[in-house]
OpenMM code with the backbone's topology and positions (N, CA, C; nanometers):
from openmm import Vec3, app, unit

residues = "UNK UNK UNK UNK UNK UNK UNK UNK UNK UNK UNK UNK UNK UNK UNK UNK UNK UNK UNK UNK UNK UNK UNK UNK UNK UNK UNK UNK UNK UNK UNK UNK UNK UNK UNK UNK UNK UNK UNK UNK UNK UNK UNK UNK UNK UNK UNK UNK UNK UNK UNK UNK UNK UNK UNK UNK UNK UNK UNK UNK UNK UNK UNK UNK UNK UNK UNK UNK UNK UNK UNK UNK UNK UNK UNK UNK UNK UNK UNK UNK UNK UNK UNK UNK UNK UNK UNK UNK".split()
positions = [
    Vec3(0.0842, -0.1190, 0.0000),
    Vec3(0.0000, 0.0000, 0.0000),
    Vec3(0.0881, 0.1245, 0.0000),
    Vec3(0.0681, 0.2531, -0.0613),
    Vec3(0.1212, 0.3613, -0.0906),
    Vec3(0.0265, 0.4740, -0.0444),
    Vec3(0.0565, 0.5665, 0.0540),
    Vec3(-0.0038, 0.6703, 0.1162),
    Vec3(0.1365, 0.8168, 0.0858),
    Vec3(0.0427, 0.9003, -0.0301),
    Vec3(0.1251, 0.9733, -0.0522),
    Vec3(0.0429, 1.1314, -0.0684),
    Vec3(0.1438, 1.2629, -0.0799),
    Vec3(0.0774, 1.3664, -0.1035),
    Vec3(0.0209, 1.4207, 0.0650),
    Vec3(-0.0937, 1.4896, 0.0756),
    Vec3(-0.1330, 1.5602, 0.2085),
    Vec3(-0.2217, 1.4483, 0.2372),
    Vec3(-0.2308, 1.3085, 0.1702),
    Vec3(-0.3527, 1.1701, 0.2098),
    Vec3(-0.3286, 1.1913, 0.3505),
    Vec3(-0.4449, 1.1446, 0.4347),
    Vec3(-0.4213, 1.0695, 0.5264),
    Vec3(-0.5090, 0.9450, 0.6121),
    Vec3(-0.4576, 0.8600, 0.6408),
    Vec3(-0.6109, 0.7797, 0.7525),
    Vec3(-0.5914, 0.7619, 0.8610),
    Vec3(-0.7016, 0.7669, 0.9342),
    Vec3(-0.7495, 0.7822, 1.0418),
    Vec3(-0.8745, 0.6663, 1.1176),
    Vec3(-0.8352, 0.7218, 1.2533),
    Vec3(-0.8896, 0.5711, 1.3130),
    Vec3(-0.8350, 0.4369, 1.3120),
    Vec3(-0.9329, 0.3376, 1.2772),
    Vec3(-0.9483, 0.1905, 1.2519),
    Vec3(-0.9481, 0.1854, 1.1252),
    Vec3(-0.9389, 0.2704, 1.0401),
    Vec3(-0.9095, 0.2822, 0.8489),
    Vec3(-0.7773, 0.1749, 0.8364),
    Vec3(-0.8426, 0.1179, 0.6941),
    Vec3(-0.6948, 0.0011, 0.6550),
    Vec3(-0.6555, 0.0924, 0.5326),
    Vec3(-0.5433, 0.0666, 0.4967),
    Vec3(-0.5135, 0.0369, 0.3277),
    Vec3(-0.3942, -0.0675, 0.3197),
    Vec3(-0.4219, -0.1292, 0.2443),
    Vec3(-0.3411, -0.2608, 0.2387),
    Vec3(-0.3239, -0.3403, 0.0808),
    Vec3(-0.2354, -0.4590, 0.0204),
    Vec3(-0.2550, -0.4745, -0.1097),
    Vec3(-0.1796, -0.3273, -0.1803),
    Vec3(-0.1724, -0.3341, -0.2761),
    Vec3(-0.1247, -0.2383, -0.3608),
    Vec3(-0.2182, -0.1387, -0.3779),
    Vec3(-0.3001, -0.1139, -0.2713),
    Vec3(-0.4037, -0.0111, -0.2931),
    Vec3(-0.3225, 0.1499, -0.2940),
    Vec3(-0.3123, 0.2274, -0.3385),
    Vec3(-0.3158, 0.3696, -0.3238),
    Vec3(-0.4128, 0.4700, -0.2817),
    Vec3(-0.3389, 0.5498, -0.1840),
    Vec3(-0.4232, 0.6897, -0.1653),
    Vec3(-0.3533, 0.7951, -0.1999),
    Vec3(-0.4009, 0.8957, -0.2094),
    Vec3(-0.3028, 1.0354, -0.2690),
    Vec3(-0.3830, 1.1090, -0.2885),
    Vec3(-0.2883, 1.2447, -0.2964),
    Vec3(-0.3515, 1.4023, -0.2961),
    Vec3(-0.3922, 1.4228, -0.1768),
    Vec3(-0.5355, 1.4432, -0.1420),
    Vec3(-0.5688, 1.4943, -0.0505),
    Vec3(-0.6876, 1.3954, 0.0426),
    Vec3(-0.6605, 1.2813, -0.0306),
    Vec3(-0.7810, 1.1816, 0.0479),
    Vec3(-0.7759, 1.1803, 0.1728),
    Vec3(-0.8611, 1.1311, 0.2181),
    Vec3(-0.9023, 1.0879, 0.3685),
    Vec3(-0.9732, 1.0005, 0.4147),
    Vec3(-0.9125, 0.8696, 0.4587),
    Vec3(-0.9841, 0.7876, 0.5131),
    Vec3(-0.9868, 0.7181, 0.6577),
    Vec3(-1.1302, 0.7348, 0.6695),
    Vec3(-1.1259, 0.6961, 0.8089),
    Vec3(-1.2273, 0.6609, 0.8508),
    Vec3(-1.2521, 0.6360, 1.0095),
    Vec3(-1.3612, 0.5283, 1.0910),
    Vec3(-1.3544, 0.3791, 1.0448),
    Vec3(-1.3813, 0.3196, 1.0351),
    Vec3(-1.3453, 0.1894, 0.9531),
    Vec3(-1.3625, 0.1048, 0.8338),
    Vec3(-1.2851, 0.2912, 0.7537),
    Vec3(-1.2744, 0.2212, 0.6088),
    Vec3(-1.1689, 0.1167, 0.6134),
    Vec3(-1.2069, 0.0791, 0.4350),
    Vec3(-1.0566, -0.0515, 0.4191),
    Vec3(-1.0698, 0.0130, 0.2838),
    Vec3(-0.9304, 0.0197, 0.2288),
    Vec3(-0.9243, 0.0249, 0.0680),
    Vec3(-0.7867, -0.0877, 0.0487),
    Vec3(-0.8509, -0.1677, -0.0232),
    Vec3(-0.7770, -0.2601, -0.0765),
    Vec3(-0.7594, -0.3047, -0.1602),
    Vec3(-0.6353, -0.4275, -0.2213),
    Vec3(-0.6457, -0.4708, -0.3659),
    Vec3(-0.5691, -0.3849, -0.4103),
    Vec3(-0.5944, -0.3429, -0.5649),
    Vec3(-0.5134, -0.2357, -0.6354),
    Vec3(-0.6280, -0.1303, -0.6256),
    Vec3(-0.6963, -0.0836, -0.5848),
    Vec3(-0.7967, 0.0368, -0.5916),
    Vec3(-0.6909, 0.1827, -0.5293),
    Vec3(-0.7518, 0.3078, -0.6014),
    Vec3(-0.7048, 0.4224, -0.6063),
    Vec3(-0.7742, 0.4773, -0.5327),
    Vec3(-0.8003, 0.5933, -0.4065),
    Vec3(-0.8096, 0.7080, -0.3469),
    Vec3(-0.7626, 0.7873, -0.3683),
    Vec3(-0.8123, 0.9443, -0.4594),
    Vec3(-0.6951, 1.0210, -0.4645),
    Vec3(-0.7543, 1.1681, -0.5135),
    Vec3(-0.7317, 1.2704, -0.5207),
    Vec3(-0.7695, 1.4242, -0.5306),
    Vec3(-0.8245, 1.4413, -0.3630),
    Vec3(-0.9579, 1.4519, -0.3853),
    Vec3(-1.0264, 1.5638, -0.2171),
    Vec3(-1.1463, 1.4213, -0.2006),
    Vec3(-1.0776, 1.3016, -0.2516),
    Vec3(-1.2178, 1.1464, -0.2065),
    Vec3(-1.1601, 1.1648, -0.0714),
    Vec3(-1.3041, 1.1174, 0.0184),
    Vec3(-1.3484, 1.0756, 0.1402),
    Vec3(-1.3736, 0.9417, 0.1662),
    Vec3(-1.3224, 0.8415, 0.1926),
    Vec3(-1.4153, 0.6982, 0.2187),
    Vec3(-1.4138, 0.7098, 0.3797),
    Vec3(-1.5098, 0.7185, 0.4451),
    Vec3(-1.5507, 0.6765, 0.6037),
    Vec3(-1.6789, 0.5608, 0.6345),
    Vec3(-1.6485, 0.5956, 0.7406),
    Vec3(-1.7123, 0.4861, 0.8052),
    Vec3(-1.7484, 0.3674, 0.8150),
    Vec3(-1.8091, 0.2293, 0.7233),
    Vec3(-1.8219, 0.1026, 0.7378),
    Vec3(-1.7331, 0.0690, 0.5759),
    Vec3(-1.7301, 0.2155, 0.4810),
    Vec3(-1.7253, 0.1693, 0.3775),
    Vec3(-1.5956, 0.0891, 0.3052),
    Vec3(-1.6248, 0.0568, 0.2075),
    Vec3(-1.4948, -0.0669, 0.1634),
    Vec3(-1.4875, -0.0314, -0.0081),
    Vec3(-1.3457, 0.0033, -0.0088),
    Vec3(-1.3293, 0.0033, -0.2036),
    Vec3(-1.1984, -0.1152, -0.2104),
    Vec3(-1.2282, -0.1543, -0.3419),
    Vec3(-1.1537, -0.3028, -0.3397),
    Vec3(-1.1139, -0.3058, -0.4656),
    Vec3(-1.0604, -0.3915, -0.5297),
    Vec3(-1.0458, -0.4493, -0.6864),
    Vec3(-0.9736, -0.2878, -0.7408),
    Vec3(-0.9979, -0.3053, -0.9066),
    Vec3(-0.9354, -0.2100, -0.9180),
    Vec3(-0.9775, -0.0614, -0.9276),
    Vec3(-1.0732, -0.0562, -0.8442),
    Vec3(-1.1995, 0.0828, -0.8242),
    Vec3(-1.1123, 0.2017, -0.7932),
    Vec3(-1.1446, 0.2795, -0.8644),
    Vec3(-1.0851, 0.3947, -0.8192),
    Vec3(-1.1709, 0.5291, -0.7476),
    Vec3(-1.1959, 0.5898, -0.6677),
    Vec3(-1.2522, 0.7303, -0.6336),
    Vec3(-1.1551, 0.8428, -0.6529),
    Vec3(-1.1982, 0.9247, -0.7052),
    Vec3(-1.1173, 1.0359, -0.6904),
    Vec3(-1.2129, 1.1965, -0.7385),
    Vec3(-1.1239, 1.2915, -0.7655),
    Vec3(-1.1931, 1.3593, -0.7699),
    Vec3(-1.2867, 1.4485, -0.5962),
    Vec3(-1.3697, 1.4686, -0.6159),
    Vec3(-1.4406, 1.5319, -0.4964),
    Vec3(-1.5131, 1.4072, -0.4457),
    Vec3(-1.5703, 1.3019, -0.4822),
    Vec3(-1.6321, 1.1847, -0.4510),
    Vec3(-1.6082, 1.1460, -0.3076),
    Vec3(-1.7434, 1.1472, -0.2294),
    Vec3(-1.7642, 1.0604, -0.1519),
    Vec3(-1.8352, 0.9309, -0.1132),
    Vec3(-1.7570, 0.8580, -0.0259),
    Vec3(-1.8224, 0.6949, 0.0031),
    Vec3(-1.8280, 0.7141, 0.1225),
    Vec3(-1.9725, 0.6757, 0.1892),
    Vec3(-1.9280, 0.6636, 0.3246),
    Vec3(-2.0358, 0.5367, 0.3840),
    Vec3(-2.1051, 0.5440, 0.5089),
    Vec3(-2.1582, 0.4030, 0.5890),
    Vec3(-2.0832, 0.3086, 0.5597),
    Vec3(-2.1939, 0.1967, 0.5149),
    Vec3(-2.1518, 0.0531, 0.4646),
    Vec3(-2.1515, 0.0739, 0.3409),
    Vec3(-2.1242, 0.1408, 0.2168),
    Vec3(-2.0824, 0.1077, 0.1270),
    Vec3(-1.9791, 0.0548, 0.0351),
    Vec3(-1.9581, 0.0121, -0.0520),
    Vec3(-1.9039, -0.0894, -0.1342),
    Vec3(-1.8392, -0.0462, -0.2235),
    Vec3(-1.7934, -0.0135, -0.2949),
    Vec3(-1.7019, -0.0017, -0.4466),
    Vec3(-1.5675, -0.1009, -0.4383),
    Vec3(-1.6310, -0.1606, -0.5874),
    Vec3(-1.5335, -0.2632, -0.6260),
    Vec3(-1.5230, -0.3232, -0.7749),
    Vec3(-1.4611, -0.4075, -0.7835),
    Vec3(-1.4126, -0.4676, -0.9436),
    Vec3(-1.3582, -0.3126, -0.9900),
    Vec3(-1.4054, -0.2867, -1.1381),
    Vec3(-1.3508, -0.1686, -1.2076),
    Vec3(-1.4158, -0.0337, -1.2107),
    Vec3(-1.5152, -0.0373, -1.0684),
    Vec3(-1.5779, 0.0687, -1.0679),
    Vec3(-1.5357, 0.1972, -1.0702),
    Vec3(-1.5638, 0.3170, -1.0931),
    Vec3(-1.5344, 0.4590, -1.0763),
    Vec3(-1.6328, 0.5780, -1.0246),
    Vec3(-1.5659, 0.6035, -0.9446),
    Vec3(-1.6186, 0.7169, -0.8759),
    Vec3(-1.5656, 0.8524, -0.8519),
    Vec3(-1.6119, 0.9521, -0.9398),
    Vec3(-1.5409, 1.0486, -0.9067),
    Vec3(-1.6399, 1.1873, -0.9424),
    Vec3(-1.5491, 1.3228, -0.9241),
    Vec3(-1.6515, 1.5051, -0.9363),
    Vec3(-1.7101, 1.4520, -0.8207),
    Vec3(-1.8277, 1.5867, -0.7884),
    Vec3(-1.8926, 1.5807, -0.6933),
    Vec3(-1.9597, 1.4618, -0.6585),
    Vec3(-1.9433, 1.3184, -0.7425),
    Vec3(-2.0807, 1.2393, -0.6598),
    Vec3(-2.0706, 1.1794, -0.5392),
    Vec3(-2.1861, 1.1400, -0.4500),
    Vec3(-2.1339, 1.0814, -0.3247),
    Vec3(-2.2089, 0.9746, -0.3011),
    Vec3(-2.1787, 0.8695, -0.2961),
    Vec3(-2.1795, 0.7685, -0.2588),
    Vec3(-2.2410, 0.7210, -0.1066),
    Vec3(-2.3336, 0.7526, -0.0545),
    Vec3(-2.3234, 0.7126, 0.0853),
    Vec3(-2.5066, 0.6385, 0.1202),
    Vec3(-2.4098, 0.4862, 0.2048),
    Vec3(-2.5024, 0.4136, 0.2595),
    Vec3(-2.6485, 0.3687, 0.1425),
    Vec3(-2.5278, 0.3069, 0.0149),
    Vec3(-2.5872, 0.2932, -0.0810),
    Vec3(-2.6656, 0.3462, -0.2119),
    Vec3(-2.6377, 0.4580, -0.1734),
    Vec3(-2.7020, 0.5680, -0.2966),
    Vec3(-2.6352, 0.6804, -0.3198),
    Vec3(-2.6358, 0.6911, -0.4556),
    Vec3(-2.5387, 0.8086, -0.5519),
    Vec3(-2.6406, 0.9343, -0.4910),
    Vec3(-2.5784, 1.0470, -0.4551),
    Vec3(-2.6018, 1.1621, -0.4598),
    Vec3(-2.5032, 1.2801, -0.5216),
    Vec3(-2.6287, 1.3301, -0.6121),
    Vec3(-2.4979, 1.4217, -0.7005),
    Vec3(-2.5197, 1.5568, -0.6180),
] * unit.nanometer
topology = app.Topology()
chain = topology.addChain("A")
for resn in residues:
    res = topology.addResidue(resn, chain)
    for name in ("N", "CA", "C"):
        topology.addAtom(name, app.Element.getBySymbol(name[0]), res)
């Protein structure tokens, strides 16, 4: 795992696997980003949520509760992701 740039996590947050974070991400409460998946510009993943495979967030995008992103998903600009539903 690679944590680079002003990234940082917090809490019980994982990153592990060849996952990356960068720029200005932030993850925390008990995210996990794992696998090869990307975090990176002003993304948020908190709380239950989990990005995996080779998913990337970036951009302004947030994930947060129990949500999921995974395989080759993308998430990024303003949308947010939280506790299962896209909000733009």
């Amino acid at each position: 795992a690679r944590i680079s740039g002003d990234a940082s996590v917090s809490g019980d947050a994982s990153v592990s696997g060849n996952a990356r974070v960068s720029g200005n991400a932030r993850i925390s409460g008990d995210a996990s980003v794992s696998g090869d998946a990307s975090v990176s510009g002003n993304a948020r993943v908190s709380g239950n949520a989990w990005v995996s495979g080779n998913a990337w967030v970036f951009g302004n995008a947030w994930v947060s509760g129990n949500a999921w992103v995974f395989g080759n998903a993308r998430l990024m600009s303003k949308l947010k992701y939280i506790k299962g539903w896209f909000i733009g």
